[in-house]
Wavefront OBJ file of the C-alpha trace (Angstrom):
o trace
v -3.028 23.598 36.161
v -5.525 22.354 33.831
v -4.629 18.534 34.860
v -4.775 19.672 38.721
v -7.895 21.144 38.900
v -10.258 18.036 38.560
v -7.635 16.675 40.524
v -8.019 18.562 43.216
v -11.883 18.066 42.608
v -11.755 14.588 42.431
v -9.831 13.693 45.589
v -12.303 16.674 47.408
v -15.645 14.365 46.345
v -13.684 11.445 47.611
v -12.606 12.852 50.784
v -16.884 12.885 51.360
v -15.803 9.053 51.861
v -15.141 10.151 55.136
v -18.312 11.808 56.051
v -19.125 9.028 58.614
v -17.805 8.419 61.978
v -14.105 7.803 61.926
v -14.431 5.897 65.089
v -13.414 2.085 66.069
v -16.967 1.078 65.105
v -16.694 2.721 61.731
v -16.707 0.018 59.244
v -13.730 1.853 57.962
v -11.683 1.712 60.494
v -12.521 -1.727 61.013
v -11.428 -2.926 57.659
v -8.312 -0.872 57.492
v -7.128 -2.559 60.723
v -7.908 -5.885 60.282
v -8.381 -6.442 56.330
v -9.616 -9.446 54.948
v -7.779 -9.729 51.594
v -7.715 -11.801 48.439
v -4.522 -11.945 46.182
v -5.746 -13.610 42.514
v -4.031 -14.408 39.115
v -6.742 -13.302 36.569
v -7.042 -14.823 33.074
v -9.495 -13.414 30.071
v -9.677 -13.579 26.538
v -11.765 -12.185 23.441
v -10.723 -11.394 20.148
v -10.102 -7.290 20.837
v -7.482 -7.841 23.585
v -6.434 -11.681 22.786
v -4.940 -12.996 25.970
v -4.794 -11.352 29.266
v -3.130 -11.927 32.354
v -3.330 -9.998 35.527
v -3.474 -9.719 38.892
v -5.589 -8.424 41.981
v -6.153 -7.481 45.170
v -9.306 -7.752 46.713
v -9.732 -5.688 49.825
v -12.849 -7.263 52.072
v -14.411 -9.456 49.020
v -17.737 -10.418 48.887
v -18.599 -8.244 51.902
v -21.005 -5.981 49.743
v -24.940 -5.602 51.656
v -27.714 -3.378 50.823
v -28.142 -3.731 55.016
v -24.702 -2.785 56.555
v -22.170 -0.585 56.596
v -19.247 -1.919 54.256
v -15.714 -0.814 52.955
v -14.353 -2.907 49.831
v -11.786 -1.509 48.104
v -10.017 -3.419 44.658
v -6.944 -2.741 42.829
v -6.184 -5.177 39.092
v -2.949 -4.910 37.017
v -4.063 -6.555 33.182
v -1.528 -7.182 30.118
v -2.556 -8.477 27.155
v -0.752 -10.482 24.114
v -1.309 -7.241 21.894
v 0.186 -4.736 24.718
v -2.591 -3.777 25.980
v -1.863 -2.584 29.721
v -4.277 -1.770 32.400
v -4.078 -0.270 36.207
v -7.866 0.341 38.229
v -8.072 1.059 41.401
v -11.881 1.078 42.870
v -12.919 1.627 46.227
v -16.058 2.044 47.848
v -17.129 3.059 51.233
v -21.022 2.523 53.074
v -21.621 4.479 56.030
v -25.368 4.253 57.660
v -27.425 5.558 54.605
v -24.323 7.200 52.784
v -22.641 5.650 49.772
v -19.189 6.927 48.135
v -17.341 4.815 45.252
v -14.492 5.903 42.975
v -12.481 4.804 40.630
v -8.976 5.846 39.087
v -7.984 4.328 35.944
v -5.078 4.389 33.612
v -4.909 2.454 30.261
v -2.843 2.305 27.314
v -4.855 0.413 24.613
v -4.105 -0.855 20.923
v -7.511 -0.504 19.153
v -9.258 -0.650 16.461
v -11.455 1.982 14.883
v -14.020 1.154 12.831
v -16.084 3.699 11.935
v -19.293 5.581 12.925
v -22.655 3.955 12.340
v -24.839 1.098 12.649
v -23.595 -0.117 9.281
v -19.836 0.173 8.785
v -17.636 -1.939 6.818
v -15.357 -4.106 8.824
v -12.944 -4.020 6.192
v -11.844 -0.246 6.486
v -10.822 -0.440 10.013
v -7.390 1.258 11.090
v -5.753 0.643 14.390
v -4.475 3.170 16.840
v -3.334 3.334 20.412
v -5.640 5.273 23.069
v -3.250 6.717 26.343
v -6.448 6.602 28.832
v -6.483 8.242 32.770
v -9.832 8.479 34.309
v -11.109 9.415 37.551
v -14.866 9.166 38.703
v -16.487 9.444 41.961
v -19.918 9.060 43.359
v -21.719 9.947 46.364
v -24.843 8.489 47.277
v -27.959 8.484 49.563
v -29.821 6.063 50.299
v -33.283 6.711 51.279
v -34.499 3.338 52.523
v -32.853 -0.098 51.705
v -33.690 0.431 47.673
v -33.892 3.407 46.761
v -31.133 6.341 46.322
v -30.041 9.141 44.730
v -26.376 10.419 43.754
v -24.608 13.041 42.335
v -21.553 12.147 40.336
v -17.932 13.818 38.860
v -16.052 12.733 35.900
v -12.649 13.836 34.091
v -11.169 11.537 31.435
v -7.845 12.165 29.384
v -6.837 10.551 25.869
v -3.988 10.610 23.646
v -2.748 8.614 21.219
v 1.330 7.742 20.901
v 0.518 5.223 17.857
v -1.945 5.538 14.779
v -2.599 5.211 11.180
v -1.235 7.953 9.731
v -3.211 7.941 6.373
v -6.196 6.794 8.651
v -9.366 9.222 8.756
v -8.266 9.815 12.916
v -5.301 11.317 11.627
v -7.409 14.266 9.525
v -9.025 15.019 12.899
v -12.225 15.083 11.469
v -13.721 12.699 14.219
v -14.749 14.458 16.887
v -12.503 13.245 20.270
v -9.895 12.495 17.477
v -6.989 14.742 19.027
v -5.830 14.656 22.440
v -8.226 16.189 24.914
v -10.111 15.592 27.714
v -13.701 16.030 28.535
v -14.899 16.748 32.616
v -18.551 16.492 33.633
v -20.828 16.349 36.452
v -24.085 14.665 37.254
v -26.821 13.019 39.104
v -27.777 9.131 39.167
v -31.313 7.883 40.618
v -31.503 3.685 41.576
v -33.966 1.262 42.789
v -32.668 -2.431 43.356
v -34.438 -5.036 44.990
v -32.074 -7.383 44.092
v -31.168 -9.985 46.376
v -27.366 -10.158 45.534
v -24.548 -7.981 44.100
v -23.331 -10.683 41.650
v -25.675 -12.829 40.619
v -29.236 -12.379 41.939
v -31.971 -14.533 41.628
v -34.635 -12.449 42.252
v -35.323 -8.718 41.944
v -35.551 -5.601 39.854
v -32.946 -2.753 39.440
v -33.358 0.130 37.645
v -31.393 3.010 37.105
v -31.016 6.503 35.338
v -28.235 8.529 34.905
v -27.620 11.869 33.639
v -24.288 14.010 32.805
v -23.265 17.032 31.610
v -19.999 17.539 30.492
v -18.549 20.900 29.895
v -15.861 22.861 28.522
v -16.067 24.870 31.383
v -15.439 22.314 33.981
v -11.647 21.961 32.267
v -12.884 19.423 29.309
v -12.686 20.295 25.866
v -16.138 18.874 24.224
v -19.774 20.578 25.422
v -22.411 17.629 25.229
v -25.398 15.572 27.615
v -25.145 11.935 28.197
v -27.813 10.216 29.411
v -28.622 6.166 30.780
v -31.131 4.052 31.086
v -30.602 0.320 32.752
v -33.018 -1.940 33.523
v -32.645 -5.364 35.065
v -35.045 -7.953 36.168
v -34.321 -11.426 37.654
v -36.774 -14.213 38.176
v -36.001 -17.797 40.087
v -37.476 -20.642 38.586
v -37.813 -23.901 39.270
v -34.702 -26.181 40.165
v -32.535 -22.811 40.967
v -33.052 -21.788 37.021
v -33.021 -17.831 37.060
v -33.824 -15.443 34.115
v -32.219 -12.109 33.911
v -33.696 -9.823 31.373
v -31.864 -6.040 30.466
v -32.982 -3.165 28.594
v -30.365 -0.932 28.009
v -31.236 2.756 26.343
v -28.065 5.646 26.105
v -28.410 8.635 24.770
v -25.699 11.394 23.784
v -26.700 14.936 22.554
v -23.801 17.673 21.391
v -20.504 17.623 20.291
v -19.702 14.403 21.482
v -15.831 12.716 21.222
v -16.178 9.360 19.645
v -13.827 7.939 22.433
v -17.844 8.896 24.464
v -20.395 7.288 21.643
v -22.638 4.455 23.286
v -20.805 0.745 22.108
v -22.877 -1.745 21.002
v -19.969 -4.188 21.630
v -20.669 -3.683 25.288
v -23.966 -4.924 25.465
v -23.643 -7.770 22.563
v -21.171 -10.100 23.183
v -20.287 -11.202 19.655
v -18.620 -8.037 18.586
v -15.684 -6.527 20.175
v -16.402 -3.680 22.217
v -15.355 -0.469 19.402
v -17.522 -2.546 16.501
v -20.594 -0.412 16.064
v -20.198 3.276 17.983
v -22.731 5.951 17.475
v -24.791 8.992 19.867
v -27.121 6.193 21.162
v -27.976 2.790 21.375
v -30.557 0.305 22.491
v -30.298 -3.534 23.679
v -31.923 -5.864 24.754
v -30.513 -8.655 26.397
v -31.624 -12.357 27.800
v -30.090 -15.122 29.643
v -30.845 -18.099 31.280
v -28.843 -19.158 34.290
v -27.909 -22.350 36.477
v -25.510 -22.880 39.107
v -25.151 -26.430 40.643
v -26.451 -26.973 44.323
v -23.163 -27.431 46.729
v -24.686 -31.282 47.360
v -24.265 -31.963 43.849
v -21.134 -33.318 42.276
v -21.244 -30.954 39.606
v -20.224 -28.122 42.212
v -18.837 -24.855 41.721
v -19.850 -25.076 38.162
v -22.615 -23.721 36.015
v -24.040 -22.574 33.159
v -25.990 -19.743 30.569
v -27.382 -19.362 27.797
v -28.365 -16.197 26.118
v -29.712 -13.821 23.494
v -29.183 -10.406 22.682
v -30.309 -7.634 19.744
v -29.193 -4.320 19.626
v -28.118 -1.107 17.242
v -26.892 2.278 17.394
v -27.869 5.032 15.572
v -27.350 8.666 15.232
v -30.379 10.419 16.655
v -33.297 8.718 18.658
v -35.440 9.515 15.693
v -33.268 7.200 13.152
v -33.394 4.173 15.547
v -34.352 1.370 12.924
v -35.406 -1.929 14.275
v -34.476 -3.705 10.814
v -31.632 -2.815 11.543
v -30.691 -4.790 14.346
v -27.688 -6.722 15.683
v -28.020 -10.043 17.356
v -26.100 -11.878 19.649
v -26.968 -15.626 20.868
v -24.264 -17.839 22.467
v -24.274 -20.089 25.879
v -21.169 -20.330 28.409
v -19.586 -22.000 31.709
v -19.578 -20.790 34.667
v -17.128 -21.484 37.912
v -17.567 -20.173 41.274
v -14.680 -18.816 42.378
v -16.287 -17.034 45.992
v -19.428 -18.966 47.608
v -20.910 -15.268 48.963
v -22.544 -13.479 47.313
v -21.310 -15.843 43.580
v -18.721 -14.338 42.220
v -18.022 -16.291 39.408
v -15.471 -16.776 36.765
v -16.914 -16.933 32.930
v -15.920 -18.580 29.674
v -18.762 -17.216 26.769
v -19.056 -18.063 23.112
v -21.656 -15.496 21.135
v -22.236 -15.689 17.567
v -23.425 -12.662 15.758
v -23.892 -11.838 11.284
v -19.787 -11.255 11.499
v -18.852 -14.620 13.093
v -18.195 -15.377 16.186
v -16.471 -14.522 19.785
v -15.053 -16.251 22.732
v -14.859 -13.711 25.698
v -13.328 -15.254 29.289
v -13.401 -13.218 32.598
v -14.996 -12.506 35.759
v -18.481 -11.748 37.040
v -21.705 -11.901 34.885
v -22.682 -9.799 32.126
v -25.441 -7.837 33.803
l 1 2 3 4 5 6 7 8 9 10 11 12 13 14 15 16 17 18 19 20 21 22 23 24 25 26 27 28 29 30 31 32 33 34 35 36 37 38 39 40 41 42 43 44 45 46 47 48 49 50 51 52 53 54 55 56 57 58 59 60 61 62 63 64 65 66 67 68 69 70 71 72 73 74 75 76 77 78 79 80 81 82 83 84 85 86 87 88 89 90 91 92 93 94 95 96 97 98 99 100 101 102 103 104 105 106 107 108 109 110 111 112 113 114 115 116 117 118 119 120 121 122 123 124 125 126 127 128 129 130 131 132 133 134 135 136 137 138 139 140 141 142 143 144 145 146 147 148 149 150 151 152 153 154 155 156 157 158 159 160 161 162 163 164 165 166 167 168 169 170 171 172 173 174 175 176 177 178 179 180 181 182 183 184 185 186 187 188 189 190 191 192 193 194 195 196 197 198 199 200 201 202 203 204 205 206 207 208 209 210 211 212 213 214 215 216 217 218 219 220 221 222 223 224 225 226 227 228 229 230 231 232 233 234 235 236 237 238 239 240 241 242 243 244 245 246 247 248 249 250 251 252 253 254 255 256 257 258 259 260 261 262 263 264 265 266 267 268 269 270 271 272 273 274 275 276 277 278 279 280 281 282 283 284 285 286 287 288 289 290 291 292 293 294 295 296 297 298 299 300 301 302 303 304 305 306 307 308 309 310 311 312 313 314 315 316 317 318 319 320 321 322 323 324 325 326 327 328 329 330 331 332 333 334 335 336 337 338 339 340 341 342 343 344 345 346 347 348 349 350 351 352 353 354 355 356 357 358 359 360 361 362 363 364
């Protein structure tokens, strides 16, 4: 019962998917009937997961628009050298001024756990293996083509088969360090003018988020988290663009450390688990070209980039001496013309070395 309830909540807040018009001019029914599809071999790499190969299927790509109704809908399969495994399914449905995405995901991850802080000691890290499901859903209104507001569910669920077993996890003194789960609810506010899902070269978009998760919606940790994202994108001359993010989270209560903010997610010369704590701050900076289609240098591109960063335990200890910085450039390939999806291949160096990371889509 306690894994069927948010569940049963979960598939009810995706069932709002269906809100619209089920009709044959629902876009909807349109795309289940006559689906445009793309079936890809995926390839990434970065230090944390070493090589990974995968595949997916992309259900109307490319077909995201602020102006139309839409239905997209994505399912990837990843394995890694180190036996890492994941399965995501996300799909997302746009009806008139109504919004619903979700996503399912289940992951069984070799990690490595480093410690709390801004200034841990690479040295004393211990590996363990994270058994992760996760469900989210969203529903959102739009009020006119950039601004909307949402309301949000969320139930995760971790265990871990494999760990240290003289490793400071095992004394389940972390917080998040035995199996539980943690369920929350929430509200989201955004305004993009962006002019493009992918890669925009113009526009601002900004958005807060807040959550509350609860031991009494079924999770087992009481605590507030809480996000601030801000992007800004600005063409230059010869189709240069400059995107700019300032990225602020902050987590109050008993929070599981599987939850902390990761600074490894914002800088890209740390893996992603390298510096955890209640909140962070980045800032990030990147210059970006992609070749004109008349050029012989087309689909390719290129960035380069900066980024600084730290976490901290309360807002109040946030040290700016203290920061982490990540500078690095990278290739880009465009794998579909609308809307630029493209495939990347990043280097970032950082005070600990350095990292090559390889996937899909920008950073931000």
């Amino acid at each position: 019962m306690r894994l069927l309830k948010p569940l049963l909540l979960m598939a009810l807040l995706g069932l709002t998917s269906l809100h619209a018009q089920f009709t044959r001019q629902s876009a909807l029914y349109k795309a289940l009937l006559n689906p445009k599809y793309i079936i890809m071999p995926g390839f990434s790499y970065s230090s944390e997961t070493s090589a990974v190969f995968g595949l997916g299927v992309y259900i109307n790509p490319g077909n995201v628009n602020k102006r139309s109704n839409f239905f997209t809908f994505d399912t990837t399969a990843k394995y890694s050298l180190k036996e890492q495994f994941e399965l995501r399914m996300r799909p997302t449905y746009k009806s008139g001024s109504w919004k619903v995405k979700s996503e399912a995901k289940f992951r069984k991850w070799p990690d490595t756990f480093y410690g709390i802080g801004n200034e841990t000691d690479k040295d004393l890290s211990e590996e363990y293996t994270t058994n992760k499901y996760i469900l989210k859903t969203e529903l959102h209104k739009y009020f006119n083509e950039y601004f909307s507001l949402g309301v949000g569910a969320d139930w995760q669920h971790y265990d871990y088969p494999e760990h240290d077993e003289e490793g400071i996890l095992s004394s389940l003194t972390i917080p998040g360090s035995e199996t539980s789960e943690v369920a929350g609810l929430g509200g989201m506010l955004e305004f993009d003018t962006t002019d493009g899902p992918y890669f925009p070269y113009s526009g601002v978009k900004f958005t807060l988020s807040a959550y509350k998760y609860m031991e009494e919606a079924y999770g087992d940790y009481d605590f507030e988290k809480y996000h601030i994202d801000l992007r800004t994108y600005y063409s230059l001359i010869n189709r240069t663009v400059v995107a700019n993010q300032f990225d602020f989270e902050i987590n109050q209560g008993d929070v599981p450390f599987y939850m902390m903010a990761k600074l490894g997610d914002q800088l890209r010369a740390y893996s992603s688990n390298r510096f955890i704590d209640k909140n962070r701050i980045s800032f990030r900076s990147e210059s970006r070209f992609l070749f004109p289609k008349d050029t012989i240098l087309y689909p390719f591109g290129y960035v380069v980039f900066a980024e600084a960063g730290l976490v901290s335990p309360t807002i109040e200890a946030i040290a700016y001496d203290d920061l982490k910085y990540s500078v690095g450039t990278g290739l880009r390939y465009t794998i579909i013309e609308k809307n630029k999806f493209n495939f990347q291949c990043d280097i970032a160096w950082g005070d600990e070395g350095y990292e090559i990371k390889i996937g899909g889509k920008e950073e931000f």
